[in-house]
C-alpha positions in Angstrom: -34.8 -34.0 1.5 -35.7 -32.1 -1.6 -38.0 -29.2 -2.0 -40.5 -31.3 -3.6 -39.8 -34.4 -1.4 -40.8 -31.4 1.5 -43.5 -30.3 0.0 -45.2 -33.5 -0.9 -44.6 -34.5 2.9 -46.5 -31.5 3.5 -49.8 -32.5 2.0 -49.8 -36.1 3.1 -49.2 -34.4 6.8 -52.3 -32.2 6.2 -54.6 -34.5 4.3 -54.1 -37.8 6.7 -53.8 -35.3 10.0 -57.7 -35.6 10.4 -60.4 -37.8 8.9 -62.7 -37.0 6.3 -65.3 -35.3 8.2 -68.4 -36.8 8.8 -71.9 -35.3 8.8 -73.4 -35.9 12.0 -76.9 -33.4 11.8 -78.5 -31.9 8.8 -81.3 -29.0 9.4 -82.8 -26.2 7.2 -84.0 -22.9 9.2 -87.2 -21.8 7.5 -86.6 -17.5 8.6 -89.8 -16.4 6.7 -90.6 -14.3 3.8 -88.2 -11.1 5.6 -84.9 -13.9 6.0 -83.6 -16.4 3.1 -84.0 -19.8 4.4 -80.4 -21.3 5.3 -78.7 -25.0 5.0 -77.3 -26.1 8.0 -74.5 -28.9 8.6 -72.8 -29.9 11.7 -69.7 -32.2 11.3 -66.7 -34.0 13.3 -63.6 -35.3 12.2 -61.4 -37.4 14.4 -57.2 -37.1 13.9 -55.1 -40.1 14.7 -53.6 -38.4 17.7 -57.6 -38.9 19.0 -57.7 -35.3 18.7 -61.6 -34.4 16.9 -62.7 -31.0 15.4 -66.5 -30.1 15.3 -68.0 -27.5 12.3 -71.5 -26.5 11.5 -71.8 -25.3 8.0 -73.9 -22.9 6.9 -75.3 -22.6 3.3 -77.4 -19.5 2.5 -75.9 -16.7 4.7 -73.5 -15.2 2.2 -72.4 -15.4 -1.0 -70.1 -18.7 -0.5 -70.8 -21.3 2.8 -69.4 -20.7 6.2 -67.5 -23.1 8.3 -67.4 -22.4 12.1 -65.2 -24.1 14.6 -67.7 -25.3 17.1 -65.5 -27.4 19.6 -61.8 -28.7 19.0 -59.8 -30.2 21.9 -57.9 -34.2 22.2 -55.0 -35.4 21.4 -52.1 -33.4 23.0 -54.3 -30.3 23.7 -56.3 -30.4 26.8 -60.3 -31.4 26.7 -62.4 -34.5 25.4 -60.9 -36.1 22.1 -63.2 -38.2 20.0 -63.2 -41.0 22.0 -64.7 -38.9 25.1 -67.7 -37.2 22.9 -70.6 -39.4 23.0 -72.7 -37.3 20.9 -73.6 -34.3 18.8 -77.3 -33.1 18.4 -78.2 -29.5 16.3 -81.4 -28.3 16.4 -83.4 -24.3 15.3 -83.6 -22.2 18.3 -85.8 -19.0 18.4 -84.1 -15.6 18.4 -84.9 -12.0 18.9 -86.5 -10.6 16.2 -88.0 -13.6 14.5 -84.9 -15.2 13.7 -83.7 -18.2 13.5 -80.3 -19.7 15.0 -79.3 -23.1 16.0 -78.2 -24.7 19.5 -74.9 -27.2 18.9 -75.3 -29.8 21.9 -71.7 -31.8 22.7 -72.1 -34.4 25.0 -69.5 -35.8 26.6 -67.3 -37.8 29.6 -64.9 -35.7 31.7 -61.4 -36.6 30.5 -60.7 -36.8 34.3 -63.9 -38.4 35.8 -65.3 -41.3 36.1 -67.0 -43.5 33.3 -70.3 -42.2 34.1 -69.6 -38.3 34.8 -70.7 -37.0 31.7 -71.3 -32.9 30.6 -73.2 -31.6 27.9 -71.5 -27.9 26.7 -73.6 -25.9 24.5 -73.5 -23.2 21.6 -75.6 -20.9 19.9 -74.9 -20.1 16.7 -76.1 -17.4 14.7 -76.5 -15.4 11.7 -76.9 -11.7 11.8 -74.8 -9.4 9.2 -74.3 -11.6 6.8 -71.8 -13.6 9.2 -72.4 -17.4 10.9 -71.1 -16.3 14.6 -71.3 -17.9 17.8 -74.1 -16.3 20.5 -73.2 -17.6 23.2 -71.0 -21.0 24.9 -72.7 -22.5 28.1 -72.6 -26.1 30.0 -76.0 -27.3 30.2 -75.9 -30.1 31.7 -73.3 -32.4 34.5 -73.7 -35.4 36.0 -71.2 -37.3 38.6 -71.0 -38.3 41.5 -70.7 -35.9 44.6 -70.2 -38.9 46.6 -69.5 -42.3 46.8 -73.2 -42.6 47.9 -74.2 -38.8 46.5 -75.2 -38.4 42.7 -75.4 -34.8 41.4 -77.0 -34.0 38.3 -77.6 -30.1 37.0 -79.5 -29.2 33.9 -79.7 -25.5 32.6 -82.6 -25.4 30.1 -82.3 -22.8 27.5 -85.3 -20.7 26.4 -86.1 -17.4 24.6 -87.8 -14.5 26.6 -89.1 -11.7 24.7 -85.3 -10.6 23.8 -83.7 -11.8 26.2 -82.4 -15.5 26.8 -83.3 -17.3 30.1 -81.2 -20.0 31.8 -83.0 -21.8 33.8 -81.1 -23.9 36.5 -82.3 -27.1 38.3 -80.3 -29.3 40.5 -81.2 -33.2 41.3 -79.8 -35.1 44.0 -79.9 -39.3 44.3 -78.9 -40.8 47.5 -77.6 -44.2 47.5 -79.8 -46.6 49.5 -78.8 -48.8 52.3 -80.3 -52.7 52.8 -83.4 -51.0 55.0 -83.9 -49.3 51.0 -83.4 -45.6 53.0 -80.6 -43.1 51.9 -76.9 -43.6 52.8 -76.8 -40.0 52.9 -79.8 -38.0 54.6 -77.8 -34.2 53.6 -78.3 -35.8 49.9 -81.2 -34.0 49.1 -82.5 -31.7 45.6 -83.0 -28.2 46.5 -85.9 -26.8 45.8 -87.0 -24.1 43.1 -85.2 -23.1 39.9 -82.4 -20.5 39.7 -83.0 -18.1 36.7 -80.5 -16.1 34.7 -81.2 -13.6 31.6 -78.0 -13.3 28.6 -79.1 -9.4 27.7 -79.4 -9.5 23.4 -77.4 -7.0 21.9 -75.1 -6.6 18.9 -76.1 -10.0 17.3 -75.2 -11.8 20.7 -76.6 -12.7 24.0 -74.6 -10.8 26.4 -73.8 -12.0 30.6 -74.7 -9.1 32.7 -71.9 -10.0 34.6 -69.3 -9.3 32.7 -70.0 -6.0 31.9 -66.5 -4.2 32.4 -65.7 -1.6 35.1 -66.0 2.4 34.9 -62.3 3.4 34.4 -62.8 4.9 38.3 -63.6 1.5 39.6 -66.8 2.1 39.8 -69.9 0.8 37.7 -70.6 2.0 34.0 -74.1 3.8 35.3 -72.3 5.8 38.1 -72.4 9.4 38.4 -69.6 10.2 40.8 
């Protein structure tokens, strides 16, 4: 093949690799007279190997737009492809300071479950320093089954508190009933309350607790010995 030949093979490869992507949420984040308001896109493209790529966009942050890999996974890499991911919602989410960022929900069936086991993942996206950066990657929400006669479904909601961000997790159990319309399974019960976690807020990111790294001793950042 000649040089040209090669190269021309080149750019069909990389312009028929992936679809043209497709806009799947449009928002604008209103920050106030003390933060320019900023154009948001969030987009997915599917490849022919069923491999898709997920962006958000963000107009108004520096001097040129930002792309930002949200989610990419399919094909021969490991994860949901397009065909898994059921749907992509964006919508503003509150941040310390008065600022704006915006939550990226994927929702999607588990490669390796069942048709109706299905996981929502989540990221926060900001834009502090001039820079659109991820905040923080959780999974929000799962539903399968724990049984054959057992569903499980946990939700984690998401909410700003003072500058700190609470996870709030709630877990719901549904028992299959018998003929005499009573559960299959008695143990297949929700627990109750809510288990609470706070992401700290520092450096332009919401920050686990626990993974703050280990004193060099062994022991904890804060000891003395």
């Amino acid at each position: 093949m000649t040089r040209c030949g090669f190269l021309v093979s080149i750019f069909l490869f990389a312009s028929t690799a992936h679809a043209e992507d497709k806009t799947v949420a449009k928002l604008s984040l209103a920050n106030g007279e003390n933060f320019p308001a900023i154009d948001v896109w969030v987009t997915r493209a599917a490849g022919k190997d069923g491999s898709l790529v997920v962006k958000l966009i963000a107009k108004g942050v520096g001097a040129k737009p930002q792309a930002l890999t949200i989610y990419q996974g399919g094909g021969d890499d490991d994860g949901a492809g397009d065909a898994e991911v059921r749907g992509i919602k964006a919508s503003a989410f509150d941040l310390p300071g008065g600022k704006k960022g915006v939550r990226v929900d994927l929702v999607y069936r588990l490669p390796d479950g069942k048709k109706k086991d299905e996981q929502t993942d989540t990221t926060l996206v900001g834009f502090g320093g001039g820079k659109t950066h991820k905040l923080l990657e959780l999974r929000t929400r799962l539903a399968h089954d724990r049984s054959k006669v057992c569903r499980e479904s946990e939700e984690i909601a998401l909410a700003l508190e003072g500058d700190a961000l609470a996870a709030s997790r709630s877990l719901k159990l549904d028992s299959a009933l018998g003929d005499d319309d009573l559960p299959l399974d008695k143990s297949c019960k929700s627990p109750r309350g809510v288990a609470k976690k706070l992401y700290k807020w520092a450096n332009e990111k919401f920050v686990d607790p626990d993974d703050a790294p280990a004193a060099p001793d062994g022991g904890t950042p804060d000891s003395d010995d």
